[in-house]
C-alpha positions in Angstrom: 19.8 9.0 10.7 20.5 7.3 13.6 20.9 3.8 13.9 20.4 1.8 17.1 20.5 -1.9 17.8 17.5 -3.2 18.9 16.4 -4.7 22.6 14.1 -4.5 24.9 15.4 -1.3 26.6 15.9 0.5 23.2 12.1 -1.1 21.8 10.6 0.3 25.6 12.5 3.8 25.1 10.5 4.0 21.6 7.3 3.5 22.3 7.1 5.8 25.2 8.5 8.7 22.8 6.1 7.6 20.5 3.2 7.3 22.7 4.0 11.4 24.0 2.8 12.3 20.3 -0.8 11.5 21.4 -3.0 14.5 21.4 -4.0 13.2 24.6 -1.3 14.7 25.9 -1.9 18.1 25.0 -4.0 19.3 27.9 -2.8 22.7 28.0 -4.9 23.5 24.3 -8.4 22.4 26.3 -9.3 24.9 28.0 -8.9 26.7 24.9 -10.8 24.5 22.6 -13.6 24.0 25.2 -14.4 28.0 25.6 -14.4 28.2 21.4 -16.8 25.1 21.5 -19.2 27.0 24.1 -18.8 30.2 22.5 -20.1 28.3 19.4 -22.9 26.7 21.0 -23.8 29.3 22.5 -23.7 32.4 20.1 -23.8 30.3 16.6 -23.2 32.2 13.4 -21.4 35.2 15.3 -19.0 33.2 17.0 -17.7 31.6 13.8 -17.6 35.2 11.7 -15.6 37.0 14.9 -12.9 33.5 14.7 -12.7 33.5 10.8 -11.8 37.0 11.4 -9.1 36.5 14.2 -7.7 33.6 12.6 -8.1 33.2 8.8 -8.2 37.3 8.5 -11.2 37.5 6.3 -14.4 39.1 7.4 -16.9 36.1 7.0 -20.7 36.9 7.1 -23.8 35.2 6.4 -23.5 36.0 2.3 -20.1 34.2 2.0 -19.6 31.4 4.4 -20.8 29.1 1.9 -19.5 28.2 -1.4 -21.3 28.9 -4.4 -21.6 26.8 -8.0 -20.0 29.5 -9.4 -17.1 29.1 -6.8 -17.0 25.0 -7.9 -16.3 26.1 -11.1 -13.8 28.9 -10.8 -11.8 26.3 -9.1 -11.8 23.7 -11.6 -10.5 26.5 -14.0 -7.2 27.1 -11.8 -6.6 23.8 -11.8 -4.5 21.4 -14.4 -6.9 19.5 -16.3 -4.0 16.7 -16.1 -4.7 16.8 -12.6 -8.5 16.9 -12.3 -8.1 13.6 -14.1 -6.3 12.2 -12.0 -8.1 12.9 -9.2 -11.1 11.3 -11.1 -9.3 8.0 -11.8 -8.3 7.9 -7.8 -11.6 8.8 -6.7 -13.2 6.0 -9.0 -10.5 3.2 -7.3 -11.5 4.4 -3.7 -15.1 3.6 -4.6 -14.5 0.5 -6.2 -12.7 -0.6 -2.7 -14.9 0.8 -0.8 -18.1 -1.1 -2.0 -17.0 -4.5 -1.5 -17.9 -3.5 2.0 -20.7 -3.0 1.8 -23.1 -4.8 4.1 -26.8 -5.8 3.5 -29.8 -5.9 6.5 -30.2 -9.5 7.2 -33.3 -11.7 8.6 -33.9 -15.2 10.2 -36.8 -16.8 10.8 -36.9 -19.7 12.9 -39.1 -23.3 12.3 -41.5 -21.4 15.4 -41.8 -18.3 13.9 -39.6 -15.8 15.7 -37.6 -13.7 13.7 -33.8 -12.1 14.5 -32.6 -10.0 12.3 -30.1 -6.8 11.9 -30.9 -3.7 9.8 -27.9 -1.4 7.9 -28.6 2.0 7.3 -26.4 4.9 6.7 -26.3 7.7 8.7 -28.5 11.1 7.6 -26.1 13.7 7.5 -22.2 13.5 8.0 -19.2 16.2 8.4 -16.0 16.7 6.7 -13.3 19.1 8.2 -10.5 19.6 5.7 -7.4 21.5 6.7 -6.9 24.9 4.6 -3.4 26.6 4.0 -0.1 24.5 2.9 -1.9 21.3 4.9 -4.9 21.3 2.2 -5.0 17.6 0.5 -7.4 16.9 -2.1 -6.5 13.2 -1.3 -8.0 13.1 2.3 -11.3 15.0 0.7 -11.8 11.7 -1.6 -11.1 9.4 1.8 -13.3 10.9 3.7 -16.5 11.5 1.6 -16.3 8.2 -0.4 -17.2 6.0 2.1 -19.9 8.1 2.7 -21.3 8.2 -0.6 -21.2 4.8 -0.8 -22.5 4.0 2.3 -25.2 6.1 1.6 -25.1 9.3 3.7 -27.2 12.0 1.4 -26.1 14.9 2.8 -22.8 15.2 3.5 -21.4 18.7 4.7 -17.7 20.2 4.4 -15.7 22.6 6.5 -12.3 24.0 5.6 -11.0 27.7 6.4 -11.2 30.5 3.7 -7.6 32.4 2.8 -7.4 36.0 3.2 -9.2 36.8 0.3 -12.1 34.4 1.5 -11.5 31.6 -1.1 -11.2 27.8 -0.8 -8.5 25.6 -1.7 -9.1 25.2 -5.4 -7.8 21.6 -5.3 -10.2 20.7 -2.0 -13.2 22.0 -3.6 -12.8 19.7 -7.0 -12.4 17.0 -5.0 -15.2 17.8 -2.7 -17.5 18.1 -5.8 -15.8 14.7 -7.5 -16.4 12.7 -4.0 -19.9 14.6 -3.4 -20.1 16.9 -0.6 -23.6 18.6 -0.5 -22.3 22.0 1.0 -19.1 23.4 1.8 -18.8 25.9 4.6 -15.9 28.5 4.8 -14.7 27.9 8.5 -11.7 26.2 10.2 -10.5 25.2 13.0 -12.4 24.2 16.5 -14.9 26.4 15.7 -15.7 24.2 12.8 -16.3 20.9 14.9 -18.3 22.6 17.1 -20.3 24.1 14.4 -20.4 20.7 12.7 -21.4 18.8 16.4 -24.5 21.2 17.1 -25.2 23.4 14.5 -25.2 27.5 14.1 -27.6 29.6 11.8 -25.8 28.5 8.8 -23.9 25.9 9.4 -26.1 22.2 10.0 -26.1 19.4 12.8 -24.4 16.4 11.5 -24.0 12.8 12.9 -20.6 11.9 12.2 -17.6 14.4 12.0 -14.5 12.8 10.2 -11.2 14.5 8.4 -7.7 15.1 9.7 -6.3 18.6 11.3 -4.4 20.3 13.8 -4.1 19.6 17.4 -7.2 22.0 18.1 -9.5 20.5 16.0 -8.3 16.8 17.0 -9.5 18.0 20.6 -12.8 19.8 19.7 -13.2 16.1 18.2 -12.4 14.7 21.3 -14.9 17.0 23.1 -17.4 16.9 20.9 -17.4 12.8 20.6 -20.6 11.6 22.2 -22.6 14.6 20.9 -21.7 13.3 17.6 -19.3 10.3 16.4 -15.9 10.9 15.1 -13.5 8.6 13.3 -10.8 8.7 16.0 -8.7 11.7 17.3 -5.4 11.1 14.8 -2.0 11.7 15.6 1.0 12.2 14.2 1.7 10.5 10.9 3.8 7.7 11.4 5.8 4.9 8.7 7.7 1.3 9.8 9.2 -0.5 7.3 10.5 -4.1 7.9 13.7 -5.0 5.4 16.1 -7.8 5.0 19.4 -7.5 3.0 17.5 -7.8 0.0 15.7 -4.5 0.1 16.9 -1.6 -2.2 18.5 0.9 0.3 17.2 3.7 -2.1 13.7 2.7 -2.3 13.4 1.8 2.0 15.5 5.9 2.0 12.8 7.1 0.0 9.8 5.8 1.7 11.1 6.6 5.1 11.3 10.3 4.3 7.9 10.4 2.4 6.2 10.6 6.1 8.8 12.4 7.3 8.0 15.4 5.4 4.8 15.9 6.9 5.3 17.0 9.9 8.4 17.4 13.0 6.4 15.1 14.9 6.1 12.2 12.2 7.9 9.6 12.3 9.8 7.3 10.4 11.2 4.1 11.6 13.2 1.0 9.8 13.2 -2.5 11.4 15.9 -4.3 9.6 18.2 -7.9 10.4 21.2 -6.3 8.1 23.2 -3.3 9.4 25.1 -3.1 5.9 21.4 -2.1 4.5 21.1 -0.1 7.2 24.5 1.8 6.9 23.4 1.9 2.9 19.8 3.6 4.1 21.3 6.0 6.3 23.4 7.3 3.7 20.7 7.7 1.1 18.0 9.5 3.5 21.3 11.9 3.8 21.6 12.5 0.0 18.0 13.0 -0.2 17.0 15.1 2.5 19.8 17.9 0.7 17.6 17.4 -2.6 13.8 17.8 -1.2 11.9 20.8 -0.8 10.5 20.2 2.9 14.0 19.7 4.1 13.7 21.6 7.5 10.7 20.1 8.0 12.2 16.2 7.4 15.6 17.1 9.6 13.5 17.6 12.5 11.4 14.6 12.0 14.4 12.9 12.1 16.0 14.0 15.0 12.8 13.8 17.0 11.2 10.4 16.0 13.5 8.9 12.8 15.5 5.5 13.7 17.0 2.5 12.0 16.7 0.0 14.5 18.9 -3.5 13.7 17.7 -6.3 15.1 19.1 -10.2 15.6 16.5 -11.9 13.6 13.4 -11.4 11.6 11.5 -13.1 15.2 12.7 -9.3 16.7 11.7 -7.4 13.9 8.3 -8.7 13.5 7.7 -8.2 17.6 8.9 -4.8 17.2 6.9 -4.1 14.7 3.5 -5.2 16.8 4.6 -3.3 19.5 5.2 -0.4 17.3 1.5 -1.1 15.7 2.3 1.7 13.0 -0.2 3.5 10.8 1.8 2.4 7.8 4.1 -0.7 7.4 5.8 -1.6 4.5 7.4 -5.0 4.6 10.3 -5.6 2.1 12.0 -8.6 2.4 12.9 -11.4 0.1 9.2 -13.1 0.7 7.3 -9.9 2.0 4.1 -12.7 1.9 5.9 -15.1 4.2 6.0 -12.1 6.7 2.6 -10.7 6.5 0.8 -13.6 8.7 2.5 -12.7 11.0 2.0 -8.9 11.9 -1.1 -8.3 14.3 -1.4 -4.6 14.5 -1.2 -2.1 11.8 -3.3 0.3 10.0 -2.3 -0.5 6.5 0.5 -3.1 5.1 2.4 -2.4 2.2 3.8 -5.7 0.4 7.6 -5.9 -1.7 9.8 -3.0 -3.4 6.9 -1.7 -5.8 4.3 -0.9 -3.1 5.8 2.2 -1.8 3.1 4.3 1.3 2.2 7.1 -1.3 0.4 4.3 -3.6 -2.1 3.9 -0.7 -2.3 8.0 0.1 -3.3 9.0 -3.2 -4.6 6.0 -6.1 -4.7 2.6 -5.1 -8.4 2.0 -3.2 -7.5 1.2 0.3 -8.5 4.0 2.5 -5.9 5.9 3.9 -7.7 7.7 7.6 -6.1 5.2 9.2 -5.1 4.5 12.9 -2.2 6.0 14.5 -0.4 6.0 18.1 -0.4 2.5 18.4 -4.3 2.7 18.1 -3.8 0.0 15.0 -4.3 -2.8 17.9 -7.9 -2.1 18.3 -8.6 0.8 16.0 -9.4 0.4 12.1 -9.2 2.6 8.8 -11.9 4.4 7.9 -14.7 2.6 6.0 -18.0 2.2 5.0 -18.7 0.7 8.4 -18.1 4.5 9.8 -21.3 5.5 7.9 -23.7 2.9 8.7 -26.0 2.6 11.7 -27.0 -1.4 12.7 -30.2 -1.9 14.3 -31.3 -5.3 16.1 -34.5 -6.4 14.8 -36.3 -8.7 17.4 -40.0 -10.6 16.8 -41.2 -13.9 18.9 -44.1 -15.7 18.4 -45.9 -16.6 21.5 -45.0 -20.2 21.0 -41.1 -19.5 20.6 -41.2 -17.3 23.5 -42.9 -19.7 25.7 -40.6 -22.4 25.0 -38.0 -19.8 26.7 -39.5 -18.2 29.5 -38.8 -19.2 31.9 -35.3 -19.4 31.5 -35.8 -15.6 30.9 -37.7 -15.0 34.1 -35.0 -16.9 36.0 -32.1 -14.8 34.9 -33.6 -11.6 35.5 -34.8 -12.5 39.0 -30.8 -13.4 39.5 -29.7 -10.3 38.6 -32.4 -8.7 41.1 -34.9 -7.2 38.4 -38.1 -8.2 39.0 -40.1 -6.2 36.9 -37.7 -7.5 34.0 -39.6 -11.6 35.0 -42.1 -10.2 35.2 -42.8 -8.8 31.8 -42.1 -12.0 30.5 -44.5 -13.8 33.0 -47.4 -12.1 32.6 -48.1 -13.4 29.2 -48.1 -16.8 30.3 -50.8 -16.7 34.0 -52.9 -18.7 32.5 -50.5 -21.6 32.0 
């Protein structure tokens, strides 16, 4: 793994590599994703069976594009019951996280009897896509549909693509039916969002589309946003970790590669005042990558967007690692607390030796739909938050409104809007 020294020119040369990840750069797919999403809109049910066909190679029809009970339960018959508990005990630490933030509508009155207030409601009916094929994690399922369920959402609808044979990721369906999904759909791809964002025959309207995927269905979110909210168009998966010499060069390897593997565009970066650990990590990411499976997959991870950077002073590392704003940032120094104040933008911080990135994928709580692309400076993971609606509640009594009226009447006749004053006016001629 290469390992650079860090500066301003090498810290500049990063972040523009990084920041060509985006799937904001991928124009060329538009066109593409816009004539499924119009083909959709415009020809529903049909459009989805003749893409399910083309791309998953099953014929999907009316009958099977959504999954039965008896479907549910096959699946939690191929799976290890080992497993299924697990995935129990995470799902019950995402929702324990999850509703401490939960908010509650809220009401002031005042002394003259007007009345301020804010009103929290979930949203009706929200979307899941879930990837199909090798990319089909049961984790995401729980990180996306918890939130909802405890934010409230009743319905909550599912997409993911068949196989061949027209069946659903065991794994994703057992999770779907722990979390709570309503319905599960058997379609992928754009064609999913846009089936999601306005609806076909089968497949319902929802408010809110959430869920990882490839570049095509990252920009039928993009198009479809405004139609419907999303959580944010994701990209790559990316990991920083910030070590001194007191990290174990094993453990920082490890970590490092455990992003690496997902895909040739992830990447996997270490910050670090000690070139002896960074010699030391270097060596153990080599030793590694000839034992794990995804090998091919890490290698060119590496090559593309994998660095040890080594850096004068923990001051450098920590600026680096703003600039960087990483979805995942591990900090493993000899007072990992110490550092922590001090980092502004990241999507989820790992703290010491025994709080490896994989703790927050799969069990710990903390959601992990987090922000990516540098996104982390004004972006947040996904939460409850994502599921709620806020409404302003407004009331006056005449005698707190005409304490303020005029003030009223004289900033809307600033700003040129009459009518505004006068709406206020009228209900004081007489005085």
């Amino acid at each position: 793994m290469r390992i650079v020294e860090l500066n301003d020119k090498t810290k500049g040369e990063l972040l523009e590599k990084l920041l060509k990840r985006s799937p904001s750069n991928y124009g060329e797919y538009e066109n593409i994703v816009n004539d499924i999403i119009a083909n959709v809109r415009e020809n529903g049910d049909k459009a989805l069976f003749e893409y399910t066909s083309k791309f998953d190679h099953f014929d999907l029809s009316a009958d099977t594009i959504k999954v039965t009970r008896q479907e549910i339960d096959e699946a939690y018959k191929a799976l290890d019951a080992d497993f299924i508990e697990v995935i129990k005990k995470s799902a019950e630490n995402i929702r324990v996280f999850h509703e401490k933030q939960k908010r509650n509508t809220w009401i002031d009155t005042n002394e003259d009897g007007s009345i301020l207030g804010q009103r929290i409601i979930p949203i009706e009916i929200s979307g899941v896509y879930v990837p199909g094929g090798k990319a089909a994690y049961p984790s995401s399922v729980l990180m996306n549909v918890i939130p909802a369920k405890v934010a409230g959402v009743e319905r909550i609808i599912m997409c993911t693509p068949p196989s061949k044979d027209g069946k659903v990721n065991p794994g994703t369906l057992v999770a779907a039916d722990i979390a709570g999904v309503t319905e599960v759909y058997k379609v992928g791809g754009a064609q999913a969002v846009a089936a999601m964002a306005f609806g076909t025959e089968s497949v319902p309207k929802v408010d809110k589309i959430t869920g990882p995927g490839n570049i095509f269905v990252a920009l039928a979110k993009k198009a479809c946003f405004g139609y419907v909210s999303i959580d944010s168009i994701a990209g790559p998966s990316e990991i920083l970790v910030i070590a001194d010499e007191t990290a174990n060069p094993r453990y920082v390897a490890a970590d490092l590669l455990s992003q690496a593997e997902h895909d040739e565009m992830a990447s996997a970066i270490l910050v670090t005042t000690s070139k002896e650990l960074a010699d030391n990590v270097s060596k153990e990411i080599d030793g590694f990558v000839k034992e794990l499976e995804r090998a091919e997959i890490i290698t060119k991870s590496l090559d593309n967007y994998g660095y040890i950077f080594v850096a004068e002073n923990m001051s450098d590392v920590i600026d680096a690692a703003n600039a960087i704003a990483s979805e995942h940032l591990e900090i493993i120094t000899k007072n990992p607390f110490e550092v922590m104040p001090k980092i502004k933008h990241a999507g989820a911080i790992f703290l010491g030796a025994y709080s490896s990135e994989p703790l927050g994928d799969y069990f710990a709580g903390p959601n992990h739909i987090l922000p990516t692309n540098q996104t982390a400076r004004f972006f947040s993971p996904l939460s409850v938050d994502d599921f709620v609606k806020k409404t302003s509640i407004i009331a006056y009594s005449e005698e707190g409104l005409k304490k303020v009226h005029e003030d009223i009447e004289l900033f809307a006749k600033n700003e040129g809007l009459t009518a505004h004053a006068n709406s206020i006016a009228v209900r004081f001629e007489e005085d």
